[in-house]
C-alpha positions in Angstrom: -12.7 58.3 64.1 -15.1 58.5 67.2 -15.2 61.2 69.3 -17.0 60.8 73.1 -16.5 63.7 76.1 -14.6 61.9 78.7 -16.2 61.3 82.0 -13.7 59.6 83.9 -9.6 58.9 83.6 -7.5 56.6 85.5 -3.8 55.7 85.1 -2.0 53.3 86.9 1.3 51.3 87.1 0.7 47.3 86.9 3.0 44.4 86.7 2.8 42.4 83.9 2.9 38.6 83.9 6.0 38.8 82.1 7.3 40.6 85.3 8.0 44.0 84.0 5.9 47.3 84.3 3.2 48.6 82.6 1.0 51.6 82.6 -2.8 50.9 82.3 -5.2 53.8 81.2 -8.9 53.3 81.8 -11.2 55.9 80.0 -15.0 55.8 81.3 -17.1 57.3 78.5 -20.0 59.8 79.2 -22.2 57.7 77.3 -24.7 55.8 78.5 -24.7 52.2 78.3 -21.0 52.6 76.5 -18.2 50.2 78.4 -15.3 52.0 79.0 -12.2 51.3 77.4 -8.3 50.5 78.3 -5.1 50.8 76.9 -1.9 49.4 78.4 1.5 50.7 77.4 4.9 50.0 78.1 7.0 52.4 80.0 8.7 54.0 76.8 5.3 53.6 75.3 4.1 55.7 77.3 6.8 58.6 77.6 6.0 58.9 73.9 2.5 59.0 74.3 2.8 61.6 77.0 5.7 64.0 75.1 3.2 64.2 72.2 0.1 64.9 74.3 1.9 67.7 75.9 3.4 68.7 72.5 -0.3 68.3 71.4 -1.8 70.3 74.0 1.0 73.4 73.6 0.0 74.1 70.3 -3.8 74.2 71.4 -2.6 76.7 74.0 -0.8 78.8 71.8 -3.3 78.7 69.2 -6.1 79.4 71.2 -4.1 82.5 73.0 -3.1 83.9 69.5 -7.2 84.1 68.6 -8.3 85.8 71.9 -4.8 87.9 72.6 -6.0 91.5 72.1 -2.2 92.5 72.0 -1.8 90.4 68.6 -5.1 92.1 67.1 -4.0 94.8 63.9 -6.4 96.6 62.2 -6.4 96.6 58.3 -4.5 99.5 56.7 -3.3 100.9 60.2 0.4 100.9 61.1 2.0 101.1 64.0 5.1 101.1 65.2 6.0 97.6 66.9 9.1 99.0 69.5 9.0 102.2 71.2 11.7 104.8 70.2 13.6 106.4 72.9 13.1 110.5 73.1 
């Protein structure tokens, strides 16, 4: 699989010939000299696409916070406790 850095995104609802709704996506790539490329989706094609690019980009998130959290860092061979105790 190819990977390119985005340079431009564009999503927009078109009618088909067929008379029903579709949502086009045009990617421009950063390349030079590369055409860009489209997709188009149906409606429920493309809640699917967007509940697993959310999905997608959660776990990114919460990956990437659990590197750089400093809260989540332990040292080897050093315990502590994890609740306070009450005095």
């Amino acid at each position: 699989m190819m990977q390119h850095e985005v340079e431009n995104m564009n999503v927009s609802l078109i009618s088909g010939d067929d008379g029903f709704d579709r949502i086009a996506i045009k990617i421009a790539s950063a390349l030079a000299g590369e055409a860009g490329s489209s997709l188009t989706l149906t409606p429920s094609q493309a809640r699917v696409l967007a509940t697993e690019l959310i999905a997608a980009v959660n776990r990114a998130e919460v990956k990437n916070s659990l590197k750089t959290s400093p809260n989540l860092w332990r040292r080897q061979g050093v315990t502590q406790p994890r609740l306070a105790t009450a005095s």
